[in-house]
N, C-alpha and C positions, 0 to 999 in steps of 0.2 A: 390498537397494536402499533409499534414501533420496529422499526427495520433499521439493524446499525450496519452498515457495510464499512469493513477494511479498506484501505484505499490499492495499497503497493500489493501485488499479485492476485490482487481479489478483482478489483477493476480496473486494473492501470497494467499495463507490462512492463513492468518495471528494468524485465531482463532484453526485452526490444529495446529497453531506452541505453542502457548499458551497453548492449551491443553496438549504435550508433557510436558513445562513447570512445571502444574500442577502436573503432576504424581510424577516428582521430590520432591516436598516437601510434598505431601500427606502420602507420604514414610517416609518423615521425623516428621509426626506427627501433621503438618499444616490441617486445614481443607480447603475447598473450598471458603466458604464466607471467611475467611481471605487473601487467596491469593490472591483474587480482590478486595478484599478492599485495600491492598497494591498495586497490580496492579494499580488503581485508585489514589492512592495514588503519585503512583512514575508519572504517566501524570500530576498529577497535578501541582505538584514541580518544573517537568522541560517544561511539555510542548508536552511532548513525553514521551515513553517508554526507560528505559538505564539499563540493565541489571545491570551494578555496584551498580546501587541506587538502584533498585529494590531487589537487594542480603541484601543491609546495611540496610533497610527500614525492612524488615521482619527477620533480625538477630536481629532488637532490640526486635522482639518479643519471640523469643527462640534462644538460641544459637546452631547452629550446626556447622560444619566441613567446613567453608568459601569453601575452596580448593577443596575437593572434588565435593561441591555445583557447584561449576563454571566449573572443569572437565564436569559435567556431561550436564551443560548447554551448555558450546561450542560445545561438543559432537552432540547435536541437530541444533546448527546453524550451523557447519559442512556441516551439511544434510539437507540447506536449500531446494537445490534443490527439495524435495520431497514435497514440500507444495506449488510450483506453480502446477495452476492449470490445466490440459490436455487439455482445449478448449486453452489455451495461444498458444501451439503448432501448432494447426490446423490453427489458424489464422496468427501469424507470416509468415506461409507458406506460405500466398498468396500474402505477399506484400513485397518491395524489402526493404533493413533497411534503407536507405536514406528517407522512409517515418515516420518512427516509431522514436520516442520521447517518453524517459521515465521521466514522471515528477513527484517524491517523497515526500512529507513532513519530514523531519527528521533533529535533532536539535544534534543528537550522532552520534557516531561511531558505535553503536551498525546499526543502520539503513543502513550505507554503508557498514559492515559484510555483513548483511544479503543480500542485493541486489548482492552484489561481490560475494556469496555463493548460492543463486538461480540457479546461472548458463545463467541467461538472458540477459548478457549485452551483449552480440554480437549480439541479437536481433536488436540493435538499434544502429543509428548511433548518437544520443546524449543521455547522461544522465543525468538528473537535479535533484540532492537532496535540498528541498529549505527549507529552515525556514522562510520564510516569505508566504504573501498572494499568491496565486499559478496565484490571476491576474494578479500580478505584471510580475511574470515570463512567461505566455502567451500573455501579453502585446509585452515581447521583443520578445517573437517566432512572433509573426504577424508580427514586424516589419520588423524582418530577413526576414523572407522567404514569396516569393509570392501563390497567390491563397488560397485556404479554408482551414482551419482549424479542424479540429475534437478532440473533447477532452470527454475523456472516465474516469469517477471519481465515485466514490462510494457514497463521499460526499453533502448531500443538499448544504450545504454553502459556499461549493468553486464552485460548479456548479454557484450558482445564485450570485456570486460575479465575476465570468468571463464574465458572461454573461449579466450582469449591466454593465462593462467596453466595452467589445468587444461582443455587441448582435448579429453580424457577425461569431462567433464562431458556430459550431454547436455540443450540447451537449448532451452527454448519461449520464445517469444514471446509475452503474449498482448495482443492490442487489442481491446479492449471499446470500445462506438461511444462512450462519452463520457468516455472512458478521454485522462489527461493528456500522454502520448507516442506516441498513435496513429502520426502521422507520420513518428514515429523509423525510423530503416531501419537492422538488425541486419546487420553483415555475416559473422557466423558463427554465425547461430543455427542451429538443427538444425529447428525446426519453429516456424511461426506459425499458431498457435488462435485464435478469438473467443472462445472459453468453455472451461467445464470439461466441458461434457457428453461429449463426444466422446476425453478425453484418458486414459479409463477403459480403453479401445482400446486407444490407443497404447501406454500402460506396460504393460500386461499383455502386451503383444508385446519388450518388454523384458526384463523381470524377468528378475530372478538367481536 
């Protein structure tokens, strides 16, 4: 068996990390609907989240201190670590890393900062940062490696686009309460979690 975990809302809080963000420029005299509207803005543009766009995108709206700005940003991705989530620990414990697969979306550099900075990659014995469809890249995990699959994603639409290709996969859902597509609705997931605590159960009632 093979365990692929999500990174951004599955185990990382990505919305604590954002919030950190926030403080920064509310300082600087930014309001809140503006920083996610530029937030919003800078997914839009590239695809993803990049701190550099994201800095240049809201300097065109007031000018502040670039330099400092970014100080204080790396400052917080530094300390990734502190925004994965404590049930990530408990669970990693029980399985050996030859089963554990970390599969990503991320189209920056800012994305493998952060992952490199979590402190999680020793967790697992492969990492996949992908910019493309995530069936594409579970497509080639089936091939590689024998027996079941488990794939644990936040997202409605990479769940029911894996699971359209490879309906063989068995898939979680998870929503965490400030997790960014809570209100997605999976139409072929196999299970919906809040956490990891409880999903130690599950697979082990799986396992090949």
């Amino acid at each position: 068996m093979k365990i692929v975990l999500d990174f951004d809302d599955t185990i990382f809080n990505t919305y604590g990390l954002m919030q950190e963000f926030l403080k920064i420029f509310l300082i600087e005299g930014f309001n809140e609907e503006q920083f996610w509207d530029v937030y919003r803005q800078c997914k839009k543009k590239i695809g993803d989240f990049d701190k550099d766009i994201f800095v240049d995108l809201i300097y065109s709206l007031k000018n502040f201190n670039k330099e400092e700005i970014n100080k204080k940003i790396d400052f917080i991705i530094n300390k990734s670590n502190e925004f994965v989530y404590r049930d990530f620990f408990d669970f990693v414990s029980s399985f050996k890393k030859e089963k554990l697969i970390l599969l990503s979306f991320g189209t920056t550099e800012f994305q493998k900062t952060k992952i490199e900075n979590s402190g999680i990659s020793k967790y697992f014995s492969e990492i996949i940062i992908t910019s493309r469809n995530k069936a594409d890249d579970m497509e080639e995990i089936q091939k590689k490696y024998n027996g079941s699959i488990v794939f644990i994603e936040d997202k409605a639409k990479a769940i029911d686009d894996v699971k359209k290709r490879l309906p063989n996969v068995i898939a979680m859902k998870m929503i965490r309460a400030q997790g960014g597509h809570t209100e997605t609705k999976s139409e072929l997931t196999n299970y919906i979690i809040q956490d990891l605590n409880k999903l130690e159960g599950i697979i082990n009632n799986l396992r090949d």
